[in-house]
C-alpha positions as CSV (number, residue, x, y, z in Angstrom):
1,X,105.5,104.4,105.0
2,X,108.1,106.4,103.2
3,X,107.0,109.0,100.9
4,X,108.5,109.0,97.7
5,X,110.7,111.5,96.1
6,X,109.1,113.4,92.9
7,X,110.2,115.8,90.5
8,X,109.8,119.3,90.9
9,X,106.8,120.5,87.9
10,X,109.5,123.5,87.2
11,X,112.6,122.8,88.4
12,X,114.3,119.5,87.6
13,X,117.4,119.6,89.8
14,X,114.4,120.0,93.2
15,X,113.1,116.9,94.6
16,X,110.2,117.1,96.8
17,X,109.0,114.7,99.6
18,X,105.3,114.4,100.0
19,X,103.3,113.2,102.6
20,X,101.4,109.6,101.4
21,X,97.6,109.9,102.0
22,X,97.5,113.0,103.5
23,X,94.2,115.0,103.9
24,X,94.4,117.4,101.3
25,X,96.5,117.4,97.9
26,X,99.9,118.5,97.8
27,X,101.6,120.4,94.7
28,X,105.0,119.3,93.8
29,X,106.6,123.0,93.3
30,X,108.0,125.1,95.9
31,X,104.8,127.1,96.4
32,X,102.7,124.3,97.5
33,X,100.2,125.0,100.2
34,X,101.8,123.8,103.4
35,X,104.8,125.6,103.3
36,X,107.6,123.1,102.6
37,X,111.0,123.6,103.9
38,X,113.9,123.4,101.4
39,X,117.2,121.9,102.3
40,X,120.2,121.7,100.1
41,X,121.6,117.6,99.9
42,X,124.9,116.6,97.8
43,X,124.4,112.9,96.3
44,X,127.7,111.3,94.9
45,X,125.7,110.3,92.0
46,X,123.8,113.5,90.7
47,X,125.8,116.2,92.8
48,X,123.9,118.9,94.7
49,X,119.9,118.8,95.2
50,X,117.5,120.7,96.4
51,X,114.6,118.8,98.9
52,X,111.5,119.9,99.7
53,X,109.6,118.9,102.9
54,X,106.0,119.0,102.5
55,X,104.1,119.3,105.5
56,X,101.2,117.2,106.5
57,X,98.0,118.8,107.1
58,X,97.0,115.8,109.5
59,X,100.0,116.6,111.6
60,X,102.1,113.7,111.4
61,X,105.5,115.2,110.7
62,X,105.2,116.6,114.4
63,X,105.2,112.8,115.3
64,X,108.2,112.2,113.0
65,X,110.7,114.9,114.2
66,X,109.5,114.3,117.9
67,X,108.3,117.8,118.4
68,X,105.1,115.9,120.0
69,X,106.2,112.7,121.8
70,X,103.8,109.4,120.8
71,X,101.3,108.4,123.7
């Protein structure tokens, strides 16, 4: 399942993608527990955004960027 994107609490111009279900809560700011990476993305429609990418505490995201291949 995709995660959805949601609006930063602070800054309205940061999107942040959260892990669905994931063990533990996730805060949708910057300073969030796990640690998210930010990347800068340019949309045609709303120009340049910041993206948050929140970690999973399950482990997951390892899966997803193939840093641990599936068994």
């Amino acid at each position: 399942m995709t995660a959805p994107l949601l609006l930063d609490t602070e800054y309205p111009d940061e999107l942040h993608r959260i892990p669905v279900d994931d063990l533990r809560e996730h805060e949708v700011c910057g300073s969030c527990w796990c640690k998210p990476r930010r990347e800068h993305h340019t949309c045609a429609e709303h120009g340049l955004h910041f993206l948050w990418y929140h970690r999973a505490l399950d482990g997951r995201d390892f899966y997803a960027d193939g840093r641990i291949p599936l068994q």
